[in-house]
TIROPA-734265 format. One record per residue: x, y, z negated of N, C-alpha, C in turn. Coordinates in steps of 0.1 Angstrom, whole numbers, padded with zeros to 4 digits, always signed. Example, Ala and Ser with C-alpha at 12.3 -4.5 7.8 and 13.67 -1.06 7.14 Angstrom:
+0132-0057-0078+0123-0045-0078+0132-0033-0078/+0128-0022-0071+0137-0011-0071+0129+0000-0079/
//
This chain:
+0132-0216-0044+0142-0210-0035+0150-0200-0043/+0161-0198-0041+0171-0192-0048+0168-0176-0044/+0176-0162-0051+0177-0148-0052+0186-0147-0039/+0184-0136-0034+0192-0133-0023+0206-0129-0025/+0207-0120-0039+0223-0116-0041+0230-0121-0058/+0220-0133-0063+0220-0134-0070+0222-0155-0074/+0230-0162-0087+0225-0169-0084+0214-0180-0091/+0203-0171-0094+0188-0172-0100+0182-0176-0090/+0172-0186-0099+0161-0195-0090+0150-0184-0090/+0138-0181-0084+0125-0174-0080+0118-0176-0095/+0103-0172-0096+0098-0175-0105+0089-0186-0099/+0078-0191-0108+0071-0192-0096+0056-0186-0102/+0046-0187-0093+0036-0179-0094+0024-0185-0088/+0011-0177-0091-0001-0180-0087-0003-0173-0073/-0009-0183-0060-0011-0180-0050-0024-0178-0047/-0024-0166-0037-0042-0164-0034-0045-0174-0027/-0058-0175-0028-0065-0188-0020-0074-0178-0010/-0070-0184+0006-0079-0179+0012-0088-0190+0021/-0098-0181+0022-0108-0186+0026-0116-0178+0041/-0120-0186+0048-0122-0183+0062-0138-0178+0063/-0144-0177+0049-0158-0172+0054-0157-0151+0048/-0162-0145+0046-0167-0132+0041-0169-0137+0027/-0166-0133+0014-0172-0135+0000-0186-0125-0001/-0198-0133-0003-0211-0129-0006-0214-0116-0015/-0198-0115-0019-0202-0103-0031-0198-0090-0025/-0196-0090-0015-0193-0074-0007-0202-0072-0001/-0206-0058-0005-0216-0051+0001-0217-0045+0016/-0203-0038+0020-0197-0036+0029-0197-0042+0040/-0201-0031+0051-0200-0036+0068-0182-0034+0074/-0183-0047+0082-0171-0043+0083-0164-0029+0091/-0178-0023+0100-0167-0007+0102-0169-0002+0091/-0182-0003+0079-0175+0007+0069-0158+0001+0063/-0158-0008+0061-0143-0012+0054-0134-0005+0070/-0134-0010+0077-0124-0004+0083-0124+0015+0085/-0132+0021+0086-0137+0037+0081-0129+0039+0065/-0132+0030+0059-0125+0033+0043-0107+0030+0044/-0102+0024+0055-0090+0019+0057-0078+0029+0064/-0091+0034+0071-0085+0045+0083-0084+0060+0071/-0096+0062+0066-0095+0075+0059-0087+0074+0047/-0083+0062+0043-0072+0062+0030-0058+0066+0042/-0057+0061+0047-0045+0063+0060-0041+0077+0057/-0053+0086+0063-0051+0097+0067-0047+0102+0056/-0057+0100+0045-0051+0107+0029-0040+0105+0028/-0031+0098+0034-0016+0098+0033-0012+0082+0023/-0024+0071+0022-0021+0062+0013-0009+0056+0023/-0003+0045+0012+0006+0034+0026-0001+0022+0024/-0001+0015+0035-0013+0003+0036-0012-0012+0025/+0000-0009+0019+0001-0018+0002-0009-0010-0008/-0008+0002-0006-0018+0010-0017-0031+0011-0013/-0033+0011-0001-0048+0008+0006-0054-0004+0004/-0045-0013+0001-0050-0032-0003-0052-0030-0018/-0043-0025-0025-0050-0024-0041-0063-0013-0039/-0059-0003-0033-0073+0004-0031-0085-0003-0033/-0086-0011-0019-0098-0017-0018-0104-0032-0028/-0092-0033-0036-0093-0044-0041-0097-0039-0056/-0093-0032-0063-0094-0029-0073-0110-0021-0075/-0113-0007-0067-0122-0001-0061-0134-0001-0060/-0134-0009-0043-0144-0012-0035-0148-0029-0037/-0137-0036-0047-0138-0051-0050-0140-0060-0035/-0130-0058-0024-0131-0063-0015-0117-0072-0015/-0116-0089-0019-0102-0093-0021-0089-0091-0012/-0097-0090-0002-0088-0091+0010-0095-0084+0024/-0089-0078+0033-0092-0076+0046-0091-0084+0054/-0082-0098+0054-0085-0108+0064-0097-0118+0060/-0099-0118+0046-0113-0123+0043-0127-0114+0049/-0127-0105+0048-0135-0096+0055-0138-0096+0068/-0124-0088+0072-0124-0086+0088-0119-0097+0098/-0107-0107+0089-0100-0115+0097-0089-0110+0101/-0084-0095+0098-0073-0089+0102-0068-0085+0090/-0056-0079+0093-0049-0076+0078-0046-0057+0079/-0043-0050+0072-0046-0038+0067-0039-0032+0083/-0022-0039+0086-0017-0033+0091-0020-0030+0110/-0024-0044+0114-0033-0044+0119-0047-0036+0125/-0053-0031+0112-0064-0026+0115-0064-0013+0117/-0052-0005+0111-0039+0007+0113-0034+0005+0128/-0032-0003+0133-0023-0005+0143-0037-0001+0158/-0045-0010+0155-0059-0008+0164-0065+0006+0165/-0065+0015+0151-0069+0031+0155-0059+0037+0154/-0045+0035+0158-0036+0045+0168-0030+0051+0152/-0032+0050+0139-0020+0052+0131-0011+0044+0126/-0005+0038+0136+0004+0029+0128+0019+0036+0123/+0027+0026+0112+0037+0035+0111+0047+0037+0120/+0056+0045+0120+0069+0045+0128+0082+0034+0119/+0079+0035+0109+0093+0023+0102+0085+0018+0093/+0084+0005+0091+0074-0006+0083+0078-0002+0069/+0070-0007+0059+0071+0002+0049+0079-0003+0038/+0083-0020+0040+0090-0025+0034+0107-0017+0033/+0111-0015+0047+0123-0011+0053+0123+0006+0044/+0110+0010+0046+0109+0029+0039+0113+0024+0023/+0107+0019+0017+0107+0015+0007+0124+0010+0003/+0132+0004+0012+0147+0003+0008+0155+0012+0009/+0152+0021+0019+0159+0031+0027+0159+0040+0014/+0147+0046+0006+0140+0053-0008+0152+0049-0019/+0151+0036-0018+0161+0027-0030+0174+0035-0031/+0178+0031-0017+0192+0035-0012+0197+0050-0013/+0187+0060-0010+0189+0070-0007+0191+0077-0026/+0181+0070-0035+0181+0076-0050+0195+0066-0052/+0200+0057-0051+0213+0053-0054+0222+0063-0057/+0222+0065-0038+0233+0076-0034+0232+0087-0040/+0222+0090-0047+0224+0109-0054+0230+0102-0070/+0221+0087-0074+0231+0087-0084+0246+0084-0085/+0249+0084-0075+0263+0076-0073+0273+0092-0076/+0266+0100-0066+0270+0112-0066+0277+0121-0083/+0266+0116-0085+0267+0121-0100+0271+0113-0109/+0275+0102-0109+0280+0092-0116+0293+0084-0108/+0301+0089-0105+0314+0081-0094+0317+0072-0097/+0319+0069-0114+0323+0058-0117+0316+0045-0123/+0301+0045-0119+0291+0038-0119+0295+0025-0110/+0303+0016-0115+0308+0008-0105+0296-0002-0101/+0288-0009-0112+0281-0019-0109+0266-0012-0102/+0260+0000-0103+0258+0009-0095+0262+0008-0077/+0276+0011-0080+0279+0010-0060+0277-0004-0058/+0279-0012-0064+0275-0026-0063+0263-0028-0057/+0251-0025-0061+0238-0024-0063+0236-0016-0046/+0243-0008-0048+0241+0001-0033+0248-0006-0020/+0254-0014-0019+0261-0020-0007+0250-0033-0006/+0242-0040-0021+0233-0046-0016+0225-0045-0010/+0215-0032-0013+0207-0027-0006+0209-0024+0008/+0219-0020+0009+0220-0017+0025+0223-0031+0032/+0229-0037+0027+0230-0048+0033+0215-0058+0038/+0206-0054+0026+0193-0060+0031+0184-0049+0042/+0191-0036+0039+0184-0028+0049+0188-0036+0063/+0200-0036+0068+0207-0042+0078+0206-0051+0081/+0198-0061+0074+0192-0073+0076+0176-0075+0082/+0173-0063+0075+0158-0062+0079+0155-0051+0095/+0164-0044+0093+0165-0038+0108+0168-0048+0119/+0176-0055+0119+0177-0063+0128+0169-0076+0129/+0162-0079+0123+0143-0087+0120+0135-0080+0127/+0134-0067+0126+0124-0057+0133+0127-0056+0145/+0140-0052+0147+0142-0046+0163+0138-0066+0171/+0145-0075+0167+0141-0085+0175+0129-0087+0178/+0119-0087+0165+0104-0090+0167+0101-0081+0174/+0104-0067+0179+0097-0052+0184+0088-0044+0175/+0094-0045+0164+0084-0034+0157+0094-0026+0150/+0102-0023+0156+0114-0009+0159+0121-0012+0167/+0123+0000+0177+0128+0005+0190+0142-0001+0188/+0145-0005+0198+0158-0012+0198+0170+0000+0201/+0167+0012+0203+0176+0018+0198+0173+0030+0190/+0165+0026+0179+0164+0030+0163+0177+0031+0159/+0179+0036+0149+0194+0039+0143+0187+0045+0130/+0194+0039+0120+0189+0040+0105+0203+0051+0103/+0212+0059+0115+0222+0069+0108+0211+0084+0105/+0203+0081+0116+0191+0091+0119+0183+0091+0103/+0176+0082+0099+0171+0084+0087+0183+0086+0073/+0194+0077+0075+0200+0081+0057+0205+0098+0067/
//
């Protein structure tokens, strides 16, 4: 499948294998994993750094291998879930260090280039969200930039 602003093919890559049983080599009950999921939360992790957490760590591959549920999920069940998914925080981040470089660099043309893409995928991805319901249909990304 081809790049989204681009016109380069993907790479390709090695995919996880999953498997519907528990792996024998975790020690872990599943409220302790979910206890370890919730208190990384609270530490302020985001739930992509709570999967390397646990993976790297506590050597647990996956949370749907475990629990059957996935990180966001298990966030979503003890009442911290996020307010804007983190992919979308994560572009908004992009966009917003653009815009100070832009500031300081006016004539950074391929730069503002770079910055109209981004928003463009922001604007793509907000309106993915608000359809599915996992932002308020009257969210407004003027409020965050």
């Amino acid at each position: 499948m081809a790049r989204m602003h681009t016109r380069k093919r993907g790479k390709s890559k090695s995919r996880k294998i999953y498997s519907s049983e528990k792996p024998n080599w975790i020690q872990f009950s599943n409220d302790e994993v979910i206890k370890m999921i919730v208190d990384m939360k609270k530490a302020g992790s985001t739930s992509s750094a709570i999967g390397i957490k646990l993976r790297d760590q506590y050597g647990i591959p996956s949370t749907r291998a475990v629990l059957g549920k996935k990180v966001n999920q298990v966030l979503a069940e003890a009442g911290i879930k996020d307010q804007v998914p983190e992919d979308l925080l994560n572009l908004i981040r992009r966009y917003q260090s653009a815009s100070r470089h832009i500031e300081l660099n006016p004539k950074d043309y391929s730069n503002k280039r770079g910055q109209m893409l981004i928003m463009s995928k922001i604007l793509r991805l907000v309106k993915y969200y608000k359809r599915e319901g996992k932002l308020a249909p009257e969210w407004n990304l003027a409020k965050v930039l």
